[in-house]
C-alpha positions as CSV (number, residue, x, y, z in Angstrom):
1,X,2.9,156.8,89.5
2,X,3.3,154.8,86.4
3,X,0.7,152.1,86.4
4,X,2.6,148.8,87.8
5,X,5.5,150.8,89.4
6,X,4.3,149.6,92.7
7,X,5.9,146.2,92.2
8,X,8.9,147.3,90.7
9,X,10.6,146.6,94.3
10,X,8.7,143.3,95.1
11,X,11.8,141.3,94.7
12,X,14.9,143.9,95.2
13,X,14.0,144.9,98.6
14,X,12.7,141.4,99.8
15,X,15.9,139.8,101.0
16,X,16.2,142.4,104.4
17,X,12.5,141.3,105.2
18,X,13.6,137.5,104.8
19,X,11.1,137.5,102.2
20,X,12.7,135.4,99.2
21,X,10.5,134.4,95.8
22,X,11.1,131.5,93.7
23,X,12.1,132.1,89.8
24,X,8.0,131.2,88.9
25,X,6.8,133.7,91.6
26,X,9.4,136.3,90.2
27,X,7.5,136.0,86.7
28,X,4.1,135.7,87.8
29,X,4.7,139.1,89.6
30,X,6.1,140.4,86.5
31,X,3.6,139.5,84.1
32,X,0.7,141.1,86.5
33,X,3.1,144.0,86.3
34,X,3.0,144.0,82.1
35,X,-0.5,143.2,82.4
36,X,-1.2,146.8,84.5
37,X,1.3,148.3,82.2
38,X,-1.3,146.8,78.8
39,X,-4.4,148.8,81.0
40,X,-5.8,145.9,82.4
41,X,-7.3,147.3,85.7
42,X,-8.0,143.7,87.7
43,X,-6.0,140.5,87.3
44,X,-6.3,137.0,88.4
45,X,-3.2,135.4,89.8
46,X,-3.6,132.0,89.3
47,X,-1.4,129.6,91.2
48,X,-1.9,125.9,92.5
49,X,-2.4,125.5,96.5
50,X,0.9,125.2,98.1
51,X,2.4,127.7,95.3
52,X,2.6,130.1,97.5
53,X,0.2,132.8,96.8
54,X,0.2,134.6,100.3
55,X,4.1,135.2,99.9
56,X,3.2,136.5,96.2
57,X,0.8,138.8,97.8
58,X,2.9,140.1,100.8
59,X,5.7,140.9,98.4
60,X,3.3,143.6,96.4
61,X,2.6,144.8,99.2
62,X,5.3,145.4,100.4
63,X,6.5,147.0,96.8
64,X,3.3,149.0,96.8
65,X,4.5,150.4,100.9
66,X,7.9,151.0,99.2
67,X,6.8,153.1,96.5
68,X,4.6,155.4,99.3
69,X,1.3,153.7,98.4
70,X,-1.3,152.2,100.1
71,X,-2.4,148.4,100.0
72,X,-5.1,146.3,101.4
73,X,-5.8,142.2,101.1
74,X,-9.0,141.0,102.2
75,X,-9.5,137.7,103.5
76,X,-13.0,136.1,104.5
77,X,-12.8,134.4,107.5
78,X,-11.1,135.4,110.9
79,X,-8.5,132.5,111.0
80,X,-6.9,133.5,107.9
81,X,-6.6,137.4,108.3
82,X,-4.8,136.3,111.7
83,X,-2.8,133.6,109.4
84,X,-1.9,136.5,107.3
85,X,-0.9,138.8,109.5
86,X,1.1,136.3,111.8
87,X,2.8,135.5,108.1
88,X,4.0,139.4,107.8
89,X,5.6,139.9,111.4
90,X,7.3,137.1,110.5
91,X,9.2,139.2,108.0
92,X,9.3,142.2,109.8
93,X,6.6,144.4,107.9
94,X,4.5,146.8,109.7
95,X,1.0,146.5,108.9
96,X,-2.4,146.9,110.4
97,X,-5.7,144.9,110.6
98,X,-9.4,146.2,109.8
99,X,-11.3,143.6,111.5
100,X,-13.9,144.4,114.6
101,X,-11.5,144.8,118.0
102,X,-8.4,143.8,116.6
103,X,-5.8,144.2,118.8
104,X,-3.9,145.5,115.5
105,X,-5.4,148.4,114.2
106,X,-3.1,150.7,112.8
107,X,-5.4,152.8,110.3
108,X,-2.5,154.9,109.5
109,X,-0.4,152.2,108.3
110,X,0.4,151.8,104.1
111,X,-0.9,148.1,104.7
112,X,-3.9,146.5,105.7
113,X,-5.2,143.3,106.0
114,X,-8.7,143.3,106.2
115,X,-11.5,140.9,107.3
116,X,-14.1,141.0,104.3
117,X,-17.6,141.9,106.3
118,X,-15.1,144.8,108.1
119,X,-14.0,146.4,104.2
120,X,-17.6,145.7,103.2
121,X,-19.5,147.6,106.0
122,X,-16.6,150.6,105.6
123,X,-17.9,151.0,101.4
124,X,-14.4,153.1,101.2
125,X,-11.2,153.1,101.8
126,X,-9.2,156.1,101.1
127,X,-5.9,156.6,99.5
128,X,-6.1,152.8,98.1
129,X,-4.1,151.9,95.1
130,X,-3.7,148.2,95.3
131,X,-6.0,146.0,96.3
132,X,-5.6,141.8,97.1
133,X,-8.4,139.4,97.0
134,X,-7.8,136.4,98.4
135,X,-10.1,132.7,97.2
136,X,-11.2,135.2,94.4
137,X,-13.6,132.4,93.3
138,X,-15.8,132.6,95.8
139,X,-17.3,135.8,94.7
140,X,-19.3,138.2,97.4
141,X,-21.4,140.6,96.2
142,X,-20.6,143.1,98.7
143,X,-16.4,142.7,97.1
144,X,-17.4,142.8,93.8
145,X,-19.4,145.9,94.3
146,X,-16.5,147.6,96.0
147,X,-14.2,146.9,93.5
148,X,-16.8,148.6,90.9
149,X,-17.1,151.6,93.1
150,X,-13.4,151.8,93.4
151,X,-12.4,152.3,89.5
152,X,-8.8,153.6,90.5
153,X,-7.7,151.0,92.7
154,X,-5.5,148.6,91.2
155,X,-7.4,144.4,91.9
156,X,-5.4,141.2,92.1
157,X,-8.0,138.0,92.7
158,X,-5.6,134.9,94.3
159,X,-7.2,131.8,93.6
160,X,-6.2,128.2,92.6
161,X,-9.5,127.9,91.0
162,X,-10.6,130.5,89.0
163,X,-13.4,128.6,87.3
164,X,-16.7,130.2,88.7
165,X,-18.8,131.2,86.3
166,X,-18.8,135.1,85.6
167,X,-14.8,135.9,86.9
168,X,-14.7,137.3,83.0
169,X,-16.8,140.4,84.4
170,X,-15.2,141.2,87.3
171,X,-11.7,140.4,86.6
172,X,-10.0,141.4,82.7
173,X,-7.2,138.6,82.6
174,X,-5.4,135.6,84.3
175,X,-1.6,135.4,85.0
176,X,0.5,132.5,86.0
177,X,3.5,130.3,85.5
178,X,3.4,127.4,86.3
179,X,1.8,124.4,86.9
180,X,0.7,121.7,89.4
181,X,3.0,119.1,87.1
182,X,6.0,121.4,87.9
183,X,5.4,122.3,91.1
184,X,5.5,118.7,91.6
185,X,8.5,118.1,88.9
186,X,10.2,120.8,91.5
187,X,9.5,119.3,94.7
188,X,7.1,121.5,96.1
189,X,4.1,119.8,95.8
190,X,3.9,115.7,96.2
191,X,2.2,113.4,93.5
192,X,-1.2,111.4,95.2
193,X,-1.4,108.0,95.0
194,X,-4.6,107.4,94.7
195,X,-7.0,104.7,95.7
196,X,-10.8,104.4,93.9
197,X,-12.6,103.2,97.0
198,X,-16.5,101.9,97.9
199,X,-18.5,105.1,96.8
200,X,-21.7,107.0,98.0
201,X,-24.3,106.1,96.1
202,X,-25.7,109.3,94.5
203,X,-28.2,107.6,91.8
204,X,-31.3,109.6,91.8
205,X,-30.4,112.3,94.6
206,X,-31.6,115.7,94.4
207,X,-29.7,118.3,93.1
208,X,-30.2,122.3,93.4
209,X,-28.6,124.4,90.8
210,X,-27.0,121.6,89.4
211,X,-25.2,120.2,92.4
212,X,-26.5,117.3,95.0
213,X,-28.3,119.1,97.9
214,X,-25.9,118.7,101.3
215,X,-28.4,117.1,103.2
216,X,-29.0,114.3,100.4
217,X,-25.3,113.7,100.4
218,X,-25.3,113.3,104.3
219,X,-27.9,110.6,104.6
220,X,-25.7,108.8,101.9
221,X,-22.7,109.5,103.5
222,X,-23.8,107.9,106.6
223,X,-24.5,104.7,105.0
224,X,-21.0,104.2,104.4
225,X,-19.1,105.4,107.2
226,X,-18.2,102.0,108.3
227,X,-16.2,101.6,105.0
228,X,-14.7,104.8,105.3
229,X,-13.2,103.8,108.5
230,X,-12.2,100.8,107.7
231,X,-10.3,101.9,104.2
232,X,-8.3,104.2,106.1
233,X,-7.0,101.5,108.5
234,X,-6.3,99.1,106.3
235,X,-4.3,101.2,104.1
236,X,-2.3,103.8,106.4
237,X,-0.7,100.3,107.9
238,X,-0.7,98.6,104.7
239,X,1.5,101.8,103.2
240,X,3.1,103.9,106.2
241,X,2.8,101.1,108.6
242,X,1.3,103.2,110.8
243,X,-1.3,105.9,111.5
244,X,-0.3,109.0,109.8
245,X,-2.2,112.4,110.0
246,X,-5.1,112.5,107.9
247,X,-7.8,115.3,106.9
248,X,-11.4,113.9,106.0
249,X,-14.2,116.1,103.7
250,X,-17.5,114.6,105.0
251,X,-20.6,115.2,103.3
252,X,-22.0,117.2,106.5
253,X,-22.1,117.6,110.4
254,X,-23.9,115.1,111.1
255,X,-21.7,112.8,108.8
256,X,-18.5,114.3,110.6
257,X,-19.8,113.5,114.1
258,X,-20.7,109.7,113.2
259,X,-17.4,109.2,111.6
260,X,-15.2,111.2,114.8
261,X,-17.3,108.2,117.0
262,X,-16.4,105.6,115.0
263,X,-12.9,106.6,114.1
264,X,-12.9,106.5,118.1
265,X,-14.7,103.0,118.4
266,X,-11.5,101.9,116.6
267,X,-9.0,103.8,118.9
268,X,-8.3,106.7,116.5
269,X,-8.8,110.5,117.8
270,X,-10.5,112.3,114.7
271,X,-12.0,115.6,115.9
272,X,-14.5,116.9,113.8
273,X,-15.0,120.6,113.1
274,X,-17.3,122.6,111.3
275,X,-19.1,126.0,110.6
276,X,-21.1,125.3,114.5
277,X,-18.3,125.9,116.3
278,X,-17.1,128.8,117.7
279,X,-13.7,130.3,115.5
280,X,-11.5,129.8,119.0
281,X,-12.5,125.9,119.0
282,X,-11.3,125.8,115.5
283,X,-8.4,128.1,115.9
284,X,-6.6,125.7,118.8
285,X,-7.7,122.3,117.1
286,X,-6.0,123.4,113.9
287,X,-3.4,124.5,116.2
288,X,-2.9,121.6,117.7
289,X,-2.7,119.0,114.7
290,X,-0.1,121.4,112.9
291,X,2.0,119.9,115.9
292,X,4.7,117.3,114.5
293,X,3.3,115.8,118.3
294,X,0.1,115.8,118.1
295,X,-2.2,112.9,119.1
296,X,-4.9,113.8,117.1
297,X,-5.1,111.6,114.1
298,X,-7.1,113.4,112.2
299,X,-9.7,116.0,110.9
300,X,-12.8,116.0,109.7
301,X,-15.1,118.9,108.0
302,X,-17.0,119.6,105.3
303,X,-15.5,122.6,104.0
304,X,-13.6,124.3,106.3
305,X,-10.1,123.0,105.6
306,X,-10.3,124.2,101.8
307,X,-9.3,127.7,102.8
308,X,-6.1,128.5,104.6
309,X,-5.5,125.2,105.8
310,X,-1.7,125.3,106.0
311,X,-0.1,121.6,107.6
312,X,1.8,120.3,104.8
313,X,3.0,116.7,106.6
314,X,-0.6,115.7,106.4
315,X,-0.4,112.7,104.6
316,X,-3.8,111.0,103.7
317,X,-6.7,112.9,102.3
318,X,-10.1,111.2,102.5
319,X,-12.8,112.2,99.8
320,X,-16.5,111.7,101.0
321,X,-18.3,114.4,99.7
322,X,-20.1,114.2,96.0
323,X,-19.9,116.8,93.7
324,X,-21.8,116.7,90.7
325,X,-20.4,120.3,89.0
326,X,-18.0,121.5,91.6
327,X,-14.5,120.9,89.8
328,X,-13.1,123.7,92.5
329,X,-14.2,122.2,95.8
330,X,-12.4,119.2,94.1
331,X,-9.1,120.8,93.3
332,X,-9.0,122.7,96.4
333,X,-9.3,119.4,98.7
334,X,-6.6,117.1,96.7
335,X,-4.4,121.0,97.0
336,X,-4.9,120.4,100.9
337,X,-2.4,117.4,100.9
338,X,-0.2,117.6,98.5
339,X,2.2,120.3,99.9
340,X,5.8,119.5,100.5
341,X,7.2,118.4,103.8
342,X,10.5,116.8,104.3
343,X,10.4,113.5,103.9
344,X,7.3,113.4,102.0
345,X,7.2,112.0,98.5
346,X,3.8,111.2,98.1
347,X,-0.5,112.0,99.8
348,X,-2.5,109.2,99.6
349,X,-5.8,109.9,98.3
350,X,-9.0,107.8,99.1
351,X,-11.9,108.6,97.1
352,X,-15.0,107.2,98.4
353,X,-17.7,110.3,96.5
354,X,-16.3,109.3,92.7
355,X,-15.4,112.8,92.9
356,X,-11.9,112.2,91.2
357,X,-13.4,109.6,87.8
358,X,-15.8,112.5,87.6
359,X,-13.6,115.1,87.3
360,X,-10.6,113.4,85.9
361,X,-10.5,115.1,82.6
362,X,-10.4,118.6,83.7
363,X,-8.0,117.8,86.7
364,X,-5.9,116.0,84.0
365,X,-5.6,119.4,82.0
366,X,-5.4,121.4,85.2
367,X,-2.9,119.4,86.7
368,X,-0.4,119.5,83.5
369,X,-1.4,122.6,82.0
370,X,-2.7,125.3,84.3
371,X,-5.4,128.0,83.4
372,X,-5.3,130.4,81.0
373,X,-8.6,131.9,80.3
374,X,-12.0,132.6,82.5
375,X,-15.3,131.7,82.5
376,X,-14.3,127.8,80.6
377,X,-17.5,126.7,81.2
378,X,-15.3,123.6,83.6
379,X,-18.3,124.3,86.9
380,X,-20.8,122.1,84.9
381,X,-22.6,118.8,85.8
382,X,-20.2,116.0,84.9
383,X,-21.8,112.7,83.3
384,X,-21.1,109.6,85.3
385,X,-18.5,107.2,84.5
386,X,-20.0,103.9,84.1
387,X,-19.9,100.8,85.9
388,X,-17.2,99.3,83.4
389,X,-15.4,102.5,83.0
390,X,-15.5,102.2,87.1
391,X,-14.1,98.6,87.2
392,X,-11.6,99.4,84.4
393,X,-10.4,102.6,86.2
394,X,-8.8,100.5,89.1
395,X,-6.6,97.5,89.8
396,X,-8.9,94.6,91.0
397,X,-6.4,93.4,93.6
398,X,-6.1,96.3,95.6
399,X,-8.3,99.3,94.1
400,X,-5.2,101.7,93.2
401,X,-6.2,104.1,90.1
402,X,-4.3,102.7,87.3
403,X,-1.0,104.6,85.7
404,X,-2.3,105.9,82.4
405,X,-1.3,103.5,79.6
406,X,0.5,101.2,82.1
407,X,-0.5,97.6,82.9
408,X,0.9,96.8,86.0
409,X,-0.1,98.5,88.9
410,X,2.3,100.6,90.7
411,X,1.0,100.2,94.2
412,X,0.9,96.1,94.3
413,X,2.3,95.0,91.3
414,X,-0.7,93.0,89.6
415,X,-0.5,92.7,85.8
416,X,-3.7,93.2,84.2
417,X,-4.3,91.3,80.5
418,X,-4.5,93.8,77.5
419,X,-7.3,93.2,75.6
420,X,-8.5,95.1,72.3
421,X,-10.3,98.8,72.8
422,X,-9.9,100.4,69.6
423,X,-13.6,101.4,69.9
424,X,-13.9,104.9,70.9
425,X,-16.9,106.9,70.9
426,X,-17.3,110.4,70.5
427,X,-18.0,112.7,73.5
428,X,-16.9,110.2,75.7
429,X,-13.6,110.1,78.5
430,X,-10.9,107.8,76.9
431,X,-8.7,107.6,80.0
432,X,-9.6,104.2,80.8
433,X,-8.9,103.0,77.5
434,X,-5.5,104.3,76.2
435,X,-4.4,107.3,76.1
436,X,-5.5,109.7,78.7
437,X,-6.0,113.4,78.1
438,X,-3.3,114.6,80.0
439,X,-1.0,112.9,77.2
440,X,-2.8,114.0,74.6
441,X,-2.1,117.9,76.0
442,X,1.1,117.0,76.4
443,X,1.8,115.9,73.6
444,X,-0.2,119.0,71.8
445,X,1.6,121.3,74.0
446,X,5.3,120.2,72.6
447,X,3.9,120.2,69.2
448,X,3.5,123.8,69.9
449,X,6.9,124.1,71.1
450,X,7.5,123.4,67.4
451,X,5.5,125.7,65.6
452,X,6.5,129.2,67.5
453,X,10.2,128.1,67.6
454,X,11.1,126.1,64.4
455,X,8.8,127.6,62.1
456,X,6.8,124.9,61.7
457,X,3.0,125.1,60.5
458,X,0.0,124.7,62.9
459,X,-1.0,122.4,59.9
460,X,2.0,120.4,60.4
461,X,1.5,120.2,64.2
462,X,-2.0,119.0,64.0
463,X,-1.0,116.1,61.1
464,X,1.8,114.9,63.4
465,X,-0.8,114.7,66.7
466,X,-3.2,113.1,64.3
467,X,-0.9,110.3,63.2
468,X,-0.1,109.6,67.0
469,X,-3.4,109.4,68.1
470,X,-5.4,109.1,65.2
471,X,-7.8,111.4,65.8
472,X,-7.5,115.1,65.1
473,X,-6.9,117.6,68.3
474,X,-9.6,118.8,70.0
475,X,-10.5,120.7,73.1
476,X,-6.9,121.7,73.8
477,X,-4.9,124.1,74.6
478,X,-2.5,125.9,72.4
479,X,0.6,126.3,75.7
480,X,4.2,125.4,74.4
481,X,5.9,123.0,76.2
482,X,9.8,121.6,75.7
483,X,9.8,118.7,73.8
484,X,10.5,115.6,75.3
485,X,13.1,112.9,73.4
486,X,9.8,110.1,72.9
487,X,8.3,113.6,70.8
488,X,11.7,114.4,69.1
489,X,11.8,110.6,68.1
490,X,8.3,110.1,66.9
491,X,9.2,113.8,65.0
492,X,12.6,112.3,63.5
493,X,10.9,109.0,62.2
494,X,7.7,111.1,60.7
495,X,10.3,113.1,58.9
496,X,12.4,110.2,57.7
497,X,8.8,108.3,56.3
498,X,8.3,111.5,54.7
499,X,11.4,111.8,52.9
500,X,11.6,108.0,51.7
501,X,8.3,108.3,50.4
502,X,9.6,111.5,48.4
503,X,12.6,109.8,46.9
C-alpha cells in the first residue's frame, strides 16, 4: 500500500453510506493525504468546533476499511465513543467498540472505536494502519507512548486547539482549510454577540503552573453568582424575549450547585453536572436538553461540555471560569455555541471571568486566520487589560463589546464621542484603540495575496501595510487571502501617489 492510498476512497464511496463532505473537508482530507505521501508519519487535523471533524474522521475510516485496512479512533470519555459510534450506524458502517462490556465488540471488524484507558491497557493492537486521536490537545501519556511504540501506524490528532505546549514532538505537521471567519461567512457557525459583564475578581489569586488554582476561582465565583443570574435574565428577555437554552462554565462544583439553586429561586431549571456524577446521570441530562422540548433551561459544568457536547440551538453561553494561560479551554467553550441551527444567526456570549479581553488577540488571529504551525507559544499567562482598556472595551449603556473601529454600538445603538488615541505603546493590545489585530491580519493576509500572485515584492507588501497602519508588520502570519475592494482601492491610490510623484 502506497502511503495515503487509504483515503483515496474517502469521498467516492461516501454517497451509498449517506456520508457527504463539504468542499473544505474534501481538501483537508487531501492535504493529510499529500502530507503522508511528503513522509510525514502523524498529522494534526485542525478544524474549528462545529467543522465537523468526526464526519472527517469517519470518512478515513471508512477509505482505510475500503482499501482492506484496519482503523481505530480513540476517544476519552464513555459518552463520546457511544456518540461516535451512534454517529457510524447512522451511515450504515460496520464497526466495533474496544471499551470494557460493550455490547459492541466486534474484534474482527476493520474498524474500531476505542475508549482511551481500553487501547491503553491493550499496549497493541495488531494489523493497525491508521490510527484517530480525537481532542489531540489533551495529551495522555499512556497515547502518546502508544503511538511511539507503534512506528508503522499511520496518526491523525483532531483538535480545534492544537496549542498545548509540546504537540511539535509528537505530531510532525498541521493541516486545515479553513477558518472560524468562513465557517461563519458559510453559515455553519453563528457570529457571538458578546456582552463584557461584572467579572470575578482574580487580583492576587494563586496560580499553579501558571493558571488560577480551581478552588481559588470557586470562592470567587461564588461571590458573584447573584450577578450571573441576574445578567442572564435581563438579557435573554431583553434580546430573545424569552428564556432560551443556555450552557454555563462555572468555576467549580460547588459554584455549579449554588448557581442551579438560585437559577431555581428565580423559576429557571438549570441542572448542574459535573465529573461526581455517575456517566448515566450525564448521559440522560444531556439527552434530555438536546430535546427542541425540553424544560430544562440550562446547563451548568465546569468542563464537561467542552468535549463532545453536540446541541447546536443552544443559544447563550455564560463565561464564569478565569483563565489566566488557557487560550484552549477558551476557544473550546465560545466553539460550544456557535454551531448552526436553523433559525439561528447569532450565540450570545456573557463574559463574567474577563476570559474574552484576556484572550482577545489570539482569538482575533484564530478566529480569522486558523493555525498553521505547533507549539506558538499562545498557552502562556496573558497580562491583564486595564481598568481603562476595560471601560473602553464596552458600550457604557448596555455593556456590549464594541465593533472594532465602529462608534456606535450595534446592540443598542449608543454613539460614543471619538476622542484622540494616536498614543500607542509598544507590547501592548491596540484593539481598544483603533485598529484591532484581526484587521491588521487581514489586511496582511491580502497583501499576500499580492505578492505570490502578481509578482509583487514582500518589500512592497510590507511598505503598503506600513503606510496603512503606520507601523511596520509584526507578529503575523504570512496566509494569502483574496483581496477585498477597500484593499484594491487603498492599492490603486498608493499606485497613483506613486506615479504622480514620478512624473
Amino acid at each position: 500500500m502506497l502511503v495515503g492510498d487509504m483515503f483515496e476512497t474517502a469521498t467516492v464511496d461516501a454517497p451509498k453510506n449517506d456520508l457527504s463532505l463539504r468542499d473544505y473537508q474534501s481538501k483537508i482530507l487531501d492535504r493529510l493525504r499529500e502530507g503522508f505521501q511528503k513522509g510525514f508519519r502523524s498529522q494534526i487535523l485542525y478544524a474549528p468546533t462545529g467543522a465537523g471533524k468526526t464526519e472527517m474522521a469517519i470518512a478515513l475510516m471508512n477509505a482505510t476499511k475500503q482499501r482492506g485496512n484496519r482503523a481505530a479512533m480513540i476517544l476519552d470519555r464513555i459518552v463520546l465513543v457511544d456518540q461516535t459510534s451512534q454517529r457510524l450506524t447512522k451511515y450504515d458502517i460496520d464497526h466495533g467498540v474496544l471499551q470494557s462490556g460493550h455490547w459492541r465488540y466486534r474484534p474482527l471488524e476493520s474498524i474500531q472505536i476505542c475508549s482511551a484507558q481500553t487501547l491503553e491497557k491493550r499496549g497493541s493492537f495488531p494489523g493497525l494502519n491508521l490510527l484517530i486521536i480525537d481532542e489531540a490537545h489533551a495529551q495522555r501519556e499512556q497515547t502518546i507512548e502508544f503511538i511511539k511504540s507503534n512506528p508503522n501506524v499511520k496518526v491523525i490528532g483532531l483538535t480545534a486547539t492544537p496549542f498545548t505546549k509540546g504537540l511539535g514532538k509528537t505530531y510532525q505537521s498541521v493541516v486545515s482549510s479553513v477558518t472560524t471567519a468562513q465557517l461563519v461567512e458559510q453559515k455553519v457557525l453563528v457570529p457571538l454577540r458578546v456582552f463584557i459583564a461584572k467579572e470575578i475578581n482574580m487580583e492576587g489569586a494563586k496560580k499553579v503552573a501558571g493558571e488560577w488554582s480551581q478552588a481559588e476561582s470557586e470562592k470567587r465565583g461564588m461571590q458573584i453568582t447573584g450577578d450571573i443570574v441576574a445578567e442572564w435574565i435581563q438579557k435573554t428577555h431583553e434580546i430573545f424575549g424569552k428564556p432560551r437554552k443556555t450552557i454555563i462554565f462555572c468555576s467549580g462544583v460547588a459554584h455549579g450547585a449554588d448557581l442551579s439553586k438560585k437559577f431555581a429561586e428565580q423559576g429557571y431549571n438549570f441542572v448542574a453536572v459535573s465529573y461526581r456524577d455517575d456517566d448515566q446521570f450525564k448521559k440522560d441530562v444531556i439527552e434530555d436538553f438536546s430535546r427542541p422540548d425540553t424544560e430544562i433551561h440550562g446547563l451548568i459544568a465546569t468542563d464537561i461540555l467542552t468535549k463532545g457536547f453536540d446541541v447546536p440551538d443552544v443559544m447563550i453561553g455564560v463565561s464564569a471560569r478565569p483563565f489566566s494561560k488557557s487560550l484552549s479551554s477558551h476557544v473550546q467553550q465560545m466553539g460550544r455555541v456557535m454551531r448552526g441551527h436553523p433559525g439561528k444567526e447569532f450565540a450570545l456570549w456573557l463574559d463574567h471571568s474577563g476570559n474574552y479581553l484576556r484572550f482577545r488577540e489570539d482569538w482575533d488571529a484564530v478566529y480569522h486566520s486558523g493555525v498553521h504551525e505547533l507549539d506558538d507559544s499562545k498557552e502562556k499567562p496573558k497580562r491583564e487589560p486595564t481598568e481603562r482598556e476595560k471601560t473602553e472595551s464596552k458600550c457604557p449603556k448596555c455593556g456590549a463589546l464594541w465593533p472594532g473601529r465602529s462608534d456606535t454600538c450595534l446592540s443598542c445603538g449608543h454613539v460614543r464621542e471619538r476622542k484622540n488615541q494616536v498614543s500607542a505603546v509598544p507590547g501592548k493590545m491596540e484593539e481598544l484603540k483603533g485598529s484591532s489585530l484581526l484587521d491588521k491580519q487581514h489586511w496582511w493576509s491580502q497583501l499576500q495575496w499580492y505578492v505570490q500572485n502578481t509578482g509583487k515584492s514582500p518589500g512592497w507588501a510590507a511598505h503598503t501595510y506600513k503606510a496603512k497602519f503606520g507601523v511596520w508588520p509584526r507578529g503575523l502570519l504570512d496566509v494569502p487571502l483574496p483581496p477585498t475592494a477597500e484593499l484594491d482601492k487603498f492599492v490603486r491610490a498608493r499606485l497613483r501617489e506613486y506615479i504622480r510623484g514620478k512624473r
